[in-house]
N, C-alpha and C positions, 0 to 999 in steps of 0.2 A: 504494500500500500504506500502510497505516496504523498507526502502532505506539499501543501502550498509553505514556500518559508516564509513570504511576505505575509500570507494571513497568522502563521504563528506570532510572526514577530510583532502583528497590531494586535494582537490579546493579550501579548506579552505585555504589551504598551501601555493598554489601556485596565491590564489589571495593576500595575503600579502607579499608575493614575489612581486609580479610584482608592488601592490603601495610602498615600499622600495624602489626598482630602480626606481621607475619612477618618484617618489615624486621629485619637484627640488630643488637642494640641491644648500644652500652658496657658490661662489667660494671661493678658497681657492687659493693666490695669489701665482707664481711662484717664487724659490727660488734658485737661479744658487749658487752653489758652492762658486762661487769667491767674490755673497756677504754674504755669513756665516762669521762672525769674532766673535771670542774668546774674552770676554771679561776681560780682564785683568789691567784694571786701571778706576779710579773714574770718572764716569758720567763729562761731562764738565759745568754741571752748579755748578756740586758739587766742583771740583777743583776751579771754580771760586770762590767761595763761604766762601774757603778752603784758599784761598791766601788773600782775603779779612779780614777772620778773623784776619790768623795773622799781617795783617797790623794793622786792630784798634786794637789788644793786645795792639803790639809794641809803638803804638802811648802811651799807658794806661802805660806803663812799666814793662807790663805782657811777659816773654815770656815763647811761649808754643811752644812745637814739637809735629810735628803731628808723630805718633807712630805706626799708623794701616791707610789703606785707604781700598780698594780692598783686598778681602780675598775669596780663591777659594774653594768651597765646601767643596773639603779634609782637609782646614785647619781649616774650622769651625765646621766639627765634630769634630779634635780633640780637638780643645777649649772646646766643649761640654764633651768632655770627662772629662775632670778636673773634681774632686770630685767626679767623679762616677765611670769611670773604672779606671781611671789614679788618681794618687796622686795630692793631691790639694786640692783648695776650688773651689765647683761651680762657672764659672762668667760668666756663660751663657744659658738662657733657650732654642736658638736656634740652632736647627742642620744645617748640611750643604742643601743651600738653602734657608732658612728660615730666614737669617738674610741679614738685606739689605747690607752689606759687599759685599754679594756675588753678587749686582748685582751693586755693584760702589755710593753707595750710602749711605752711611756710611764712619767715620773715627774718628779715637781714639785721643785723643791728652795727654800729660802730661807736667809738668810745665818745666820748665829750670829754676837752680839757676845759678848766679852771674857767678861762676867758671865751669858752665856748665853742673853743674848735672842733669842729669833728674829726676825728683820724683815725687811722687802721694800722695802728702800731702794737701789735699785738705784746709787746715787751716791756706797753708803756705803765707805770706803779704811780696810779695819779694818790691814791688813798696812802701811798705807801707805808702800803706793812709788810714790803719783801717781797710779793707776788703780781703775778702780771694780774692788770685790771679784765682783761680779754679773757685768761683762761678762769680767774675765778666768777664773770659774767655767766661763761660755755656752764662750768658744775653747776651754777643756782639753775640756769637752763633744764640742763640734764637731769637735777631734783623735781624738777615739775613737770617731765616728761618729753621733754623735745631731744630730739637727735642730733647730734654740732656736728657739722660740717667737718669740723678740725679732725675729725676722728674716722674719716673715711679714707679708705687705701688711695692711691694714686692723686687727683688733683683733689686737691683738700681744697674748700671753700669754709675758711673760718668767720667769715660772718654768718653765715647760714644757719639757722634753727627750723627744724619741721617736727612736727606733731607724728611720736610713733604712732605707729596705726599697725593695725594688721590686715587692712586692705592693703594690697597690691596696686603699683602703677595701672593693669588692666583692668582692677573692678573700678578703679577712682577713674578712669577713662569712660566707663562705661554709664 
């Protein structure tokens, strides 16, 4: 007996058609317009977190300015650009997206002196009691849950603080 292979292969076809749609699929929750919001400032555990630091600085006789908090995709490729397309030095391995900036969860900070300078002297003992103002800023940081920068292998980014998470770059992407 001899079949047709072209009728086989449309039964073939249109039975993995029909278990596709029919399969039951996840809802997917509805999402009106009016509650899409733009994200555009620091997660509110992280601002908390954010106000707290610079309170125990100030208590220590550290002061720091926060520098960076929220940064929107376009602005984090161009960071990424530095050293590569754009003049500069690298000070950044992530593009836009890819760095928790972009989703409020992150913020830069750098020191204050006396007469109000800002600077990124990481060596510099404005309180001086023998230790750098930078690295005891990074531990009060790290007590309240953020991750320093200073402490990642290869390019170290020491003004950097971000909020451990146990979300992944891809669920925070998503």
């Amino acid at each position: 007996m001899r079949t047709n292979a072209g009728w086989d292969m449309t039964l073939l076809f249109l039975f993995g058609a029909a278990i596709f749609f029919l399969w039951p699929k996840e809802e997917t929750p509805e999402v009106t317009p009016e509650e899409l919001t733009e994200l555009t400032e620091l997660h509110p555990i992280v601002e908390e977190k954010k106000n707290e630091l610079l309170r125990r600085s100030e208590e220590k006789g550290i002061n720091i300015e926060i520098i960076e908090g929220y940064r929107t995709p376009e602005e984090q490729n161009n960071l990424y650009e530095k050293g590569r397309s754009q003049q500069g030095s690298v000070v950044t391995n992530a593009q836009g997206g890819e760095s928790y900036h972009n989703y409020g969860l992150a913020i830069d900070f750098a020191l204050e002196t006396e007469d109000g300078e800002i600077i990124w002297n990481t060596e510099y003992d404005g309180n001086e009691n023998g230790k750098s103002d930078w690295k005891e800023a990074a531990e009060i940081a790290k007590e309240l849950g953020f991750e320093w920068g200073g402490d990642w292998p290869g390019l170290r980014d020491y003004s950097h603080l971000q909020l451990e998470t146990d979300l992944s770059m891809h669920e925070l992407q998503r």
